[in-house]
N, C-alpha and C positions, 0 to 999 in steps of 0.2 A: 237727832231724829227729827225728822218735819214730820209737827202736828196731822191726825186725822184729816179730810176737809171737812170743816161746817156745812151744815145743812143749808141749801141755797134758798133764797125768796124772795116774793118778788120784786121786793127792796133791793136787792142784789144786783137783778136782773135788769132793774129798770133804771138804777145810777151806773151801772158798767155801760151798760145799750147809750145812755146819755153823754155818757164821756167818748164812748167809742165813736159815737154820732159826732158828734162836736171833731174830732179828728178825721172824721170820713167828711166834716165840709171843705177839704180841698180838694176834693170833687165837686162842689159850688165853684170855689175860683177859677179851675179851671175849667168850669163853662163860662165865667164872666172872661174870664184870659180870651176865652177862643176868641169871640170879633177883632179884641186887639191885632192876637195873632195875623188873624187872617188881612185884616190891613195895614197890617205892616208888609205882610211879606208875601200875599196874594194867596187864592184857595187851590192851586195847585200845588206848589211849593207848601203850604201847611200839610195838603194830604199828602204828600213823599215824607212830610216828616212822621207823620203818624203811623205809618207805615213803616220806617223803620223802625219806631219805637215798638211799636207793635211787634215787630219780629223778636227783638231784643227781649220783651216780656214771654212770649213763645219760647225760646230758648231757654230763658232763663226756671218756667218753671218745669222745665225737662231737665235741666242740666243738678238742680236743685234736690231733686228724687223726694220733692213734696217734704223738706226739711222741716218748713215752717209748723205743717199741721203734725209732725211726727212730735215736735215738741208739745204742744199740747196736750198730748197725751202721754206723756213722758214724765214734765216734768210737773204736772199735779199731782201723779201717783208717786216720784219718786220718794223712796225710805230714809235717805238722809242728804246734806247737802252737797258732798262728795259726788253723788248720784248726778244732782240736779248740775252741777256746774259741769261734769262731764260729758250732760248731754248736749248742754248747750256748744262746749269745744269740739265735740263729735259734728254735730247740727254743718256748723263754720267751716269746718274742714271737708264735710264730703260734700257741699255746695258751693264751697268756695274755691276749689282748686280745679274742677274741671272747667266749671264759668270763667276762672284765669285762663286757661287752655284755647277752651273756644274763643272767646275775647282775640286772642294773638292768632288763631285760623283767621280770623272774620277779618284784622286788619291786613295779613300777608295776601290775602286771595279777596280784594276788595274791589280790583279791576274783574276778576272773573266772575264776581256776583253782580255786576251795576248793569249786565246788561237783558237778567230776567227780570227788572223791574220797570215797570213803566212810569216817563215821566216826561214833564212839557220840555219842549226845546230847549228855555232857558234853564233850566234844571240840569237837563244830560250832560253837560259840559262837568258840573264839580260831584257828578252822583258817587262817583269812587272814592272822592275826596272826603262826601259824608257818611259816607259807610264805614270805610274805616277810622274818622276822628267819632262818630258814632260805638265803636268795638269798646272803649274801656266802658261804658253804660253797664252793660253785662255783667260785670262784677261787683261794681259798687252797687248795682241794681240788688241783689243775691244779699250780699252784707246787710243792705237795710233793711229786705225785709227779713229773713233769719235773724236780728238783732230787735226787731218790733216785736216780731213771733216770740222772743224771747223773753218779753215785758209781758205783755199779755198772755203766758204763760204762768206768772205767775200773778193773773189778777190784776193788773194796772193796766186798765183800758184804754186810758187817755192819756201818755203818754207821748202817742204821737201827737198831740195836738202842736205842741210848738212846730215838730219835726214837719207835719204833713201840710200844715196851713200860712206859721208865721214864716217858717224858714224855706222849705222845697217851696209851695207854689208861689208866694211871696217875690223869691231871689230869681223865680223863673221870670219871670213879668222884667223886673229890673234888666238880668240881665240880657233877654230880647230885646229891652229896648235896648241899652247900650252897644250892644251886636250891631243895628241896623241905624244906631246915631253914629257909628264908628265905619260905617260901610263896609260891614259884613258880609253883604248881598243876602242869597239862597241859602251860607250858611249858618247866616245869624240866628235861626232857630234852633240846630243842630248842637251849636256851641254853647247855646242859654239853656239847654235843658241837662247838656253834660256839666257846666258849674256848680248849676242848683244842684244836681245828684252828687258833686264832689263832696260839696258842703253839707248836704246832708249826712253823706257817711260818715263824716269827722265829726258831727254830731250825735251820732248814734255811740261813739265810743262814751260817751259822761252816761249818757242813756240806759247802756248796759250796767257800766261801773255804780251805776243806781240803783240797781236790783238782783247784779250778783256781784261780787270780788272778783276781778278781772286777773288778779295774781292767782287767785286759786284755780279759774277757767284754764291757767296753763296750766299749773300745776295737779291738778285733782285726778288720780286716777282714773281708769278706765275699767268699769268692770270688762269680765270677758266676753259675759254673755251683752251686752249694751249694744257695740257696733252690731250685730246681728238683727236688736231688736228693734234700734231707730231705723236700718236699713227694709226690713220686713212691714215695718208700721208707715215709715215715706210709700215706700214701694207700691205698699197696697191703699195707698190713700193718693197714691199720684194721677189714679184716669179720672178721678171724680174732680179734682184739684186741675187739671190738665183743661180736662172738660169746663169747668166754667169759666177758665182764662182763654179758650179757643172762642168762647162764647163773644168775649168781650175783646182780644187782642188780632185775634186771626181775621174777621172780616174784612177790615181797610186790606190786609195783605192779599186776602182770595182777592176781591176786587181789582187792588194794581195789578195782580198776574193774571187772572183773567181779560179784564179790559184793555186795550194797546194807547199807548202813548198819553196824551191828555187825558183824554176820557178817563181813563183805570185812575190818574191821582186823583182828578178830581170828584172821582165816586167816592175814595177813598175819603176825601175830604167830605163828601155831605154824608156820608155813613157818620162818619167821628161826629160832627157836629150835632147830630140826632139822638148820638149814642151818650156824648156826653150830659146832653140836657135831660137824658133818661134816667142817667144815673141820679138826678137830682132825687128823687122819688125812692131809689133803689139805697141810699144814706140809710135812712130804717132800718130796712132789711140787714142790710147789711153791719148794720151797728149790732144788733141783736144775735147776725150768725158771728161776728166777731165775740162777742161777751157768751153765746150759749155754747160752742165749742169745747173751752175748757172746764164750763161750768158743768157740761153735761159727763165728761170723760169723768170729774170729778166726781160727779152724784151718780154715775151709772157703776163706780167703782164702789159706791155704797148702798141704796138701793135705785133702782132703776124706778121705778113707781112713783119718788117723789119728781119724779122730772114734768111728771102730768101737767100739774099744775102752773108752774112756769112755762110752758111749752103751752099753754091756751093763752096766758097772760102775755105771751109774747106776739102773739097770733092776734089778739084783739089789738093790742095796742098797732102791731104793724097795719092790718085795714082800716082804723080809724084815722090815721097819718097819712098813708099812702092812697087810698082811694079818692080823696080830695084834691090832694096835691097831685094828683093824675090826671085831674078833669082839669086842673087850673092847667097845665103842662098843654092839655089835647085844644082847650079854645081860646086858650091865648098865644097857641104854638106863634100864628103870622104875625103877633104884636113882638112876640120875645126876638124874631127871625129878624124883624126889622130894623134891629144893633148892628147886624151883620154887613155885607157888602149886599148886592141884589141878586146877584145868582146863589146867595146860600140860600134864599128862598126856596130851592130843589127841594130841601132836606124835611120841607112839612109833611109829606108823605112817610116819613121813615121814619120822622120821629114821632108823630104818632101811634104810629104801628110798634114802635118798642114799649114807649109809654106804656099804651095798654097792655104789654105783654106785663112789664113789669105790676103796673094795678093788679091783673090775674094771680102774678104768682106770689103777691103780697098776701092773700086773704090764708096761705096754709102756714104763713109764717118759715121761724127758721128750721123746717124738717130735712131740708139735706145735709144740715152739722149734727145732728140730734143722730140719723142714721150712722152720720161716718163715726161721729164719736163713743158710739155706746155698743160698739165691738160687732158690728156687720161689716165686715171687709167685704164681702162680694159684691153686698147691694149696690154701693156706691158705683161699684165696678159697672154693672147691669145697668142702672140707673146714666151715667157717662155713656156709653156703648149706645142707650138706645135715644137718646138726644143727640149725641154726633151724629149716627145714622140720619138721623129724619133730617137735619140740618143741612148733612151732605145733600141729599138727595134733593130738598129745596133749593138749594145751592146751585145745583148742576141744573135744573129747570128752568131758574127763574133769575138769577143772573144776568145770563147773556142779552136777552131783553130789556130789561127792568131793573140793573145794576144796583143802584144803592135801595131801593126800595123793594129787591127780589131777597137782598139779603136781608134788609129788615123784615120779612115776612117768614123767611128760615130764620133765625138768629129767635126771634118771638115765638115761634113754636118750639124750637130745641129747650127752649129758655121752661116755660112750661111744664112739660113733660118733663122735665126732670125734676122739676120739683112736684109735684102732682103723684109721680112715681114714689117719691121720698114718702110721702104721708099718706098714700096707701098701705107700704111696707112696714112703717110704722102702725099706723091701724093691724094688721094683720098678726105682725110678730111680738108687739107690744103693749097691742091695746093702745094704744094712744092715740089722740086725736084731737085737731085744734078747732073742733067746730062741737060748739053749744049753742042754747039761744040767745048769748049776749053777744055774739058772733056775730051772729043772722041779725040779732037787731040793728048792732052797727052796722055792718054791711048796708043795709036796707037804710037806712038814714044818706049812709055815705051815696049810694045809689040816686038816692032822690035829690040830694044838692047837685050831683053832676049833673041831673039831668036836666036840671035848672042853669046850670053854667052853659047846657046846651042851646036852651031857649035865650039864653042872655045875651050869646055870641051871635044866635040868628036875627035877631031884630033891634041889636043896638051895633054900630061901629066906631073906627076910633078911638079916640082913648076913652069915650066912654063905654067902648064894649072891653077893653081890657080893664077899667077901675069895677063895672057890674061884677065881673068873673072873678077881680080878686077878692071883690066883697063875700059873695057867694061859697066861694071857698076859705074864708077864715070862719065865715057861720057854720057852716057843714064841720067844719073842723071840730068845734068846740062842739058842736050838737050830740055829735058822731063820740067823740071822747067823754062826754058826760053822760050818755046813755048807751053806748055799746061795751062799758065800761061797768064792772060790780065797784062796790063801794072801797075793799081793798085791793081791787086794781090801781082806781084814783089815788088812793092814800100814798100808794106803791109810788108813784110819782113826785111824791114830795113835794118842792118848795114851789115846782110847776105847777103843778095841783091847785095850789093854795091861790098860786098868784093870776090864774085863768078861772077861779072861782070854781073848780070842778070839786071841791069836796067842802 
């Protein structure tokens, strides 16, 4: 029989969020990667690859039926360990075998796809070539993350660290270069990001065999009622799921297909490039919805009220992090832009505009896993539906105009309102709510350092307006975390705490 869960706190919440963080910074590398990228192998040619990758994550979390977050909820509640290794074998298999399927579509019909994608001259020649040596991504894509999903299910957050940072972005970098030291041309990116994912999945096998019995994952029966219930629990967790990967994967693809020829890759390309250095900020967040996820399904399976208090802690700490490290993002954008070649310059405009979207949707914290995981099926639904919507509709507007910066101004509103959505529905059905006045007084601190990163970037240039802005934002930082923070908040924090002087 697997133990009751322990009561969560904010000790819990704030070394899972840390560890989870720490594995979400290969989304740092690869914004350091992108300049590499892009001069090695030019900003059209990067955005045709981003674009495909993009399709391939599109696919994959359709083809997947929301596997990953089904375990979550699955296998915290499950009653004994038979349960739990069954779901994970179930998980494998009903994501893993149609993603095989598609995969071998995508490679036999790779001449009939290459020619709704837009791309430079030098490019059209091997597009068919990278589409289909592109097709096995799709599966081994699906494997790792159903095999992460399946760590972090049961409470090891950090886990992917070696996976997402030392190994994948790591052996991508390496193997880039060697592609284009071997004169790989156009597909020397295409080829470096299908290695690192080979290798990765061959690493996810010790991975698993770490946190469950990989004999028993074949072996462990199936209850009857199981496939019904992981199928019903993906299913219904897949628009929300859907929804914030279209958020972040479909944009470079709307753009190539919208825009013709050059133009569509290379919007693609300053979208990616904007989007990437957005996600810098979005780490937080993101560490927090990865650890509050299962933490919540768990504590919402015992009482739902203790989750209050974790779900403000989480909310402070994300605006006191994020609001600074937004402003440093927004006045140092042309300093960081300047790694790049000179036409990524475009990309200031859009990435700013996500930046900020992301600072907005920082201050409610992680309320769209809180929603999915504490037994609202609908809302999530409601919640997806009406950010797609507003997105499309920004989208069809302000595109054809305004390409890479029409969609960063849809992609930042969708982005929003969905979560904004989450923690009113909360508030309403729940009572819950991630705003107090130690909220508001972070906030109001983090506010007033940006707004000095403002003045700082106006009347200094150079590298001394990029050292003013980064000074300004590690002050705000500390200011912001030592007073928009209660006292075991800080404690929460641990050996950070101690060694930043915040307690």
């Amino acid at each position: 029989m697997i133990d009751p869960p322990a009561a969560v706190t904010r000790g819990d919440v704030a070394r899972g969020a840390g560890l989870a963080g720490l594995a979400r910074l290969g989304a740092l590398i690869e914004a350091v990667a992108q300049p590499l990228f892009i001069w090695l192998y030019g900003l059209a040619t990067y955005g045709l690859y981003v674009v495909l990758w993009g399709a391939i994550n599109l696919v994959s979390n359709i083809v997947d039926l929301s596997m990953t977050a089904a375990l979550q909820r699955v296998v915290p509640t499950a009653d004994d360990e038979d349960r739990a290794h069954a779901a994970v074998k179930l998980a494998l298999l009903i994501a893993g075998i149609p993603a095989v399927l598609v995969a071998i579509l995508i490679a036999l019909f790779a001449e009939q796809i290459a020619p709704y994608l837009s791309a430079a001259p030098e490019d059209r020649a091997t597009l068919a070539t990278a589409i289909a040596l592109f097709a096995p991504a799709l599966p081994l894509w699906v494997f790792v993350e159903v095999a992460t999903s399946a760590a972090r299910a049961r409470r090891a957050f950090g886990p992917e660290i070696r996976l997402r940072i030392l190994w994948e972005q790591t052996a991508r970098i390496l193997f880039a270069l060697a592609f284009f030291a071997l004169g790989a041309g156009n597909l020397g990116l295409v080829a470096a990001h299908l290695s690192s994912l080979l290798l990765t999945a061959l690493l996810c096998l010790p991975l698993l065999a770490r946190y469950y019995d990989l004999r028993r994952i074949l072996r462990a029966p199936v209850p009857a009622a199981l496939p019904r219930t992981m199928v019903i629990t993906g299913a219904a967790l897949l628009p929300a799921a859907l929804a914030r990967r279209l958020l972040i994967d479909a944009p470079p693809v709307v753009l190539n297909l919208m825009l013709p020829g050059t133009r569509g890759a290379v919007a693609a390309g300053l979208f990616e490039i904007a989007r990437k250095l957005s996600t810098v900020p979005l780490i937080v967040r993101q560490a927090f919805q990865y650890v509050m996820a299962p933490l919540s399904s768990a504590q919402a399976h015992a009482d739902r009220a203790e989750i209050a208090p974790i779900y403000r802690f989480a909310s402070r700490v994300s605006t006191a992090l994020v609001i600074p490290l937004s402003g440093l993002l927004i006045f140092a954008s042309a300093d960081i832009l300047s790694v790049y070649r000179a036409e990524a310059q475009a990309a200031v405009v859009p990435l700013i505009l996500l930046v900020t979207a992301r600072a907005v949707e920082a201050i409610v914290g992680p309320a769209t896993p809180i929603v999915e995981m504490a037994g609202h099926r609908l809302l999530p639904l409601f919640n997806s539906l009406l950010g797609v919507a507003l997105g499309a509709l920004l989208v069809a507007f302000l595109v054809p105009n305004h390409g890479a910066t029409g969609m960063a101004i849809a992609v930042g509103a969708a982005t929003i309102v969905i979560a904004y959505a989450a923690t009113l529905e909360l508030r309403i059905s729940d009572r819950l709510s991630p705003f107090d006045r130690k909220l508001f007084q972070g906030l109001a601190i983090a506010l007033g350092g940006v707004a000095l990163m403002a003045l700082a970037e106006s009347v200094t240039s150079g590298p001394s307006r990029f050292v003013s802005v980064l000074t300004l934002w590690a002050v705000t930082s500390w200011l912001t975390l030592r007073f928009g923070l209660d006292r075991p908040d800080r404690e929460a924090l641990g050996g950070m705490a101690r060694r930043l002087r915040l307690i």
